[in-house]
C-alpha positions as CSV (number, residue, x, y, z in Angstrom):
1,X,-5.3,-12.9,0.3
2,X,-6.4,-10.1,-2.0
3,X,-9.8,-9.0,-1.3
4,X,-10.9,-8.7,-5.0
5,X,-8.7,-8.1,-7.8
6,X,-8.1,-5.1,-9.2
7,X,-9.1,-4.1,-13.0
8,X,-6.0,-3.5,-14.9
9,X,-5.2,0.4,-14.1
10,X,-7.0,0.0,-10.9
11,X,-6.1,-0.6,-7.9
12,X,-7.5,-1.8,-4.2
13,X,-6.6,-0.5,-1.2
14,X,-5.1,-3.5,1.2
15,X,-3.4,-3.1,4.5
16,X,0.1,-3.2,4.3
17,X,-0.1,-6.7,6.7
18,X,-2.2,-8.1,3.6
19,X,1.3,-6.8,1.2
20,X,3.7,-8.1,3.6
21,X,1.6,-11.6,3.3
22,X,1.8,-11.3,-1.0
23,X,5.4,-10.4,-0.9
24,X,6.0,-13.6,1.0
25,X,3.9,-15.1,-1.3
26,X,5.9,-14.4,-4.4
27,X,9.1,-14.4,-3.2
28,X,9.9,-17.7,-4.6
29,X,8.6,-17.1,-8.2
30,X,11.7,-14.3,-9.0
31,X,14.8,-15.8,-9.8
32,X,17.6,-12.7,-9.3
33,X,20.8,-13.9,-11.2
34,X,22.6,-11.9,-9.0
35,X,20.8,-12.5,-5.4
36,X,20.2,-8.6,-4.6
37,X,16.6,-8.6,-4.4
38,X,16.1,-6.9,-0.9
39,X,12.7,-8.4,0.6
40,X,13.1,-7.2,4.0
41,X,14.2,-3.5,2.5
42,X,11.0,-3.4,0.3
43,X,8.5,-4.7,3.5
44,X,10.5,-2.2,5.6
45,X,9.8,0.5,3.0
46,X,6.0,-0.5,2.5
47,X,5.9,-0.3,6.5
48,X,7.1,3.1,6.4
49,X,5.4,4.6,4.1
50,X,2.1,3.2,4.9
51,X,2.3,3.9,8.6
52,X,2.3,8.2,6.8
53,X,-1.0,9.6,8.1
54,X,-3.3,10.9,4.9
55,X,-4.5,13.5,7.5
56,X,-1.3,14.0,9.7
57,X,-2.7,12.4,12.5
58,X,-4.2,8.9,12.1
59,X,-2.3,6.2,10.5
60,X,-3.7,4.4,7.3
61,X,-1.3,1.8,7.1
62,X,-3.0,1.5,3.9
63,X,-1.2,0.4,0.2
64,X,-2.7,0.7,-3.0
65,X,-2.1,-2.7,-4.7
66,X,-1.9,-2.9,-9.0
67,X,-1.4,-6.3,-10.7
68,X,-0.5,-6.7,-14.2
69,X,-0.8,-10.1,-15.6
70,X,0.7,-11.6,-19.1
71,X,3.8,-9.4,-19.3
72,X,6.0,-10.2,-21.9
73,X,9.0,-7.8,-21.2
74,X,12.8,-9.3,-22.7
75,X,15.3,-9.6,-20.2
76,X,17.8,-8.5,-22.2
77,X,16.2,-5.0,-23.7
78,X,14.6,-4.2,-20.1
79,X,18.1,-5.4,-18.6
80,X,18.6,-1.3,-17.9
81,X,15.3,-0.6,-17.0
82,X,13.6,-0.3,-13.2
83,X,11.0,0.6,-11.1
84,X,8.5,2.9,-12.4
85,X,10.2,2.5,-16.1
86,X,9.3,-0.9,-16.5
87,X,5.5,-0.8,-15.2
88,X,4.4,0.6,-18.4
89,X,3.2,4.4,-19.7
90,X,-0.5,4.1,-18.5
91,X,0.2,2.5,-14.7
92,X,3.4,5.1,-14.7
93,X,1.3,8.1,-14.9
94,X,-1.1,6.8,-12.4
95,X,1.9,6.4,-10.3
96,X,2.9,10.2,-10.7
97,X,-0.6,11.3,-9.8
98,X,0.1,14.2,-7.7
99,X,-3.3,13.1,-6.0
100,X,-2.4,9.3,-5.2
101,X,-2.6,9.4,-1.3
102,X,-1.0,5.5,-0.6
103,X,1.7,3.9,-1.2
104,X,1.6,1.3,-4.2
105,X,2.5,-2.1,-4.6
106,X,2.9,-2.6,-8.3
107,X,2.6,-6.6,-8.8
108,X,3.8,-7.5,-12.1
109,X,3.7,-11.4,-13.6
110,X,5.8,-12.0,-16.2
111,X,5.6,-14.7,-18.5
112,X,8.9,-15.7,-18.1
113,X,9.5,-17.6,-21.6
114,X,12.8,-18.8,-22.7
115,X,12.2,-16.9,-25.8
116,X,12.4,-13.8,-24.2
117,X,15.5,-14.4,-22.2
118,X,14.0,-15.9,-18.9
119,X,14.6,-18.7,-16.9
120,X,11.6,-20.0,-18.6
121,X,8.7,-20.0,-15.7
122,X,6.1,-17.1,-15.0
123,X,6.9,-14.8,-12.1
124,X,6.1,-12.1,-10.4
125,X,7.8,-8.6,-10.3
126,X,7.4,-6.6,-7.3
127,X,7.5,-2.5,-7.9
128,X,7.0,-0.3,-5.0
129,X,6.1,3.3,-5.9
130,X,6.2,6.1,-2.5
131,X,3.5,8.2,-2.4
132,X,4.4,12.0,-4.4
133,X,3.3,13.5,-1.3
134,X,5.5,11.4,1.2
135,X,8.0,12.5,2.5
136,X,12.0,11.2,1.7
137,X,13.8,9.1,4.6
138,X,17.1,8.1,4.6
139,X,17.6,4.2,4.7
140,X,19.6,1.8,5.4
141,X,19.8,-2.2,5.9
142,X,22.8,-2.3,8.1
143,X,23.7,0.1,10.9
144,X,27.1,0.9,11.2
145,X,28.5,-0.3,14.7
């Protein structure tokens, strides 16, 4: 599914089918306690943002995709942390690069040991960071009647 994988820090640029495809993929490996992982919200978001045009006329429906592999973040001292807080100081400022054109899909697997207050299997972590120069949208998963 992923063309070649990516150097830690690096990324490769896949089509944002190819992310809809991995997110499917690892849906099953996170366990949310409380069930408000929002797939659909995070494809719908990956859709959007990839679909805005580097050139503001053609398309790229392009996503920069980062994995990290053999995390070993507690669940109970990164119980307050999200998104770009959790993906670590180096990928963070990559994130923040003013210059960073794509969307990015942020894959991070987590070792998941008892020890450090998981359910005790390896998963995977999905972090979607907008691109600086996109623009905000307002969204929603439910449209009032």
């Amino acid at each position: 599914m992923i063309p070649k994988m990516p150097a830690k820090g690096s990324a490769v640029e896949i089509d944002v089918e190819t992310a809809n495809r991995i997110l499917e993929a690892i849906k099953g490996s996170l366990d949310v306690a409380d069930a408000t992982f929002d797939w659909e919200a995070m494809k719908a978001l990956l859709q959007f943002y990839g679909r805005v045009p580097r050139n503001k006329r053609v398309p790229r429906n392009k996503v920069d995709l980062y994995v990290e592999t053999g995390r070993q973040l507690d669940a109970v001292l990164s119980g307050d942390k999200s998104g770009v807080s959790i993906v670590g100081t180096r990928l963070r400022e990559i994130l923040r690069d003013p210059s960073r054109r794509n969307p990015a899909l942020v894959l991070l697997q987590q070792t998941g040991t008892c020890e450090l207050n998981w359910s005790g299997y390896p998963f995977w972590w999905p972090v979607l960071a907008a691109p600086p120069t996109g623009e905000p949208c307002v969204f929603a998963t439910k449209v009032a009647a």
